[in-house]
C-alpha positions, -999 to +999 in steps of 0.1 A: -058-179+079-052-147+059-083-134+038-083-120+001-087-083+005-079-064-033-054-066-058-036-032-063-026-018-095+000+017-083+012+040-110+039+065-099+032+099-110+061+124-113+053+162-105+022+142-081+024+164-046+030+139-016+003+133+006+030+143+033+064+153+037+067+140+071+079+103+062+103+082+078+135+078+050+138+099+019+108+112+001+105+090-031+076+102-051+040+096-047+013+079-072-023+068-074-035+038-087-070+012-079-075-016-057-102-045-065-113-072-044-140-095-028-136-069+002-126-034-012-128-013-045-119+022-051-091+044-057-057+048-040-037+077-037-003+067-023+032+085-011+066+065-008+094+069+016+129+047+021+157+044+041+186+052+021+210+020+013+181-004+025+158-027+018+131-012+036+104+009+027+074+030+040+043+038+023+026+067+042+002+077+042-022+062+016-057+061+009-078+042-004-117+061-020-140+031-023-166+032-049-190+044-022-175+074-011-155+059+023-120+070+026-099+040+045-062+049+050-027+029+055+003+025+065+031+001+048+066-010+059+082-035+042+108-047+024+121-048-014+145-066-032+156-077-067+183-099-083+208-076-095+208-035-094+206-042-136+168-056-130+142-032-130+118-057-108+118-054-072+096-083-051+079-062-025+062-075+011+048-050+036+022-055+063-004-030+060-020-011+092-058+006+081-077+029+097-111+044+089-138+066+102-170+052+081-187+033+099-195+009+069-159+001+073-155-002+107-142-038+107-108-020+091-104-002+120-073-011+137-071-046+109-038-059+095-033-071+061-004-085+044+007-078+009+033-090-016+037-083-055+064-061-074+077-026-084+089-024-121+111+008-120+115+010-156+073+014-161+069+025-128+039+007-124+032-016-090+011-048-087+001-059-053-020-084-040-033-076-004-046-104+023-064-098+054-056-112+087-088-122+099-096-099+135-092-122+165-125-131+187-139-107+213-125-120+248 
């Protein structure tokens, strides 16, 4: 059973510098934009990437500053789509892959989450609501 993680609130910012250049697709923009939840609060910095003509979309990296100083990072692939290329809203999944180094943290290591929500190009503001898959028993 999947596990509440945050809600994410992403903000593209144009002129931001991406975190990378080294994506898979085309370099979209990057953004920043928080994260609350039973598991995680901070900050998130954030750079986008897609494959042209697709659905499919790659946010890396990204990286999440809790309120305690930890840096956790990402990766997302997923998919978007919308109705019609007229509507502005796109309903976005993407499994997440985390990583960090602080040991306070050290259950994300390696952890998968889920998470679904939607892009609204005409604000350019993101809502997302992540779900951890919980880590399977030690054999």
């Amino acid at each position: 059973m999947l596990e509440p993680l945050f809600d994410a609130e992403l903000d593209y910012q144009p002129g931001m510098p991406p975190l990378t250049s080294d994506g898979d697709g085309t370099l979209l923009g990057s953004g920043d934009g928080t994260v609350h939840g039973p598991k995680l609060d901070g900050k998130l910095e954030w750079t986008l990437f897609e494959q042209p003509g697709s659905t499919m979309c790659r946010m890396a990296p990204a990286r999440i500053t809790t309120g305690d100083g930890a840096r956790i990072r990402f990766e997302a692939r997923g998919h978007g789509t919308r109705p019609s290329q007229s509507d502005p809203t796109w309903r976005v999944a993407a499994t997440l892959y985390l990583t960090t180094d602080d040991s306070r943290y050290s259950w994300l290591n390696g952890a998968l989450a889920l998470w679904e929500g939607e892009f609204n190009e005409a604000t350019a503001h993101a809502r997302y609501t992540a779900l951890l898959q919980p880590a399977a028993p030690a054999a």
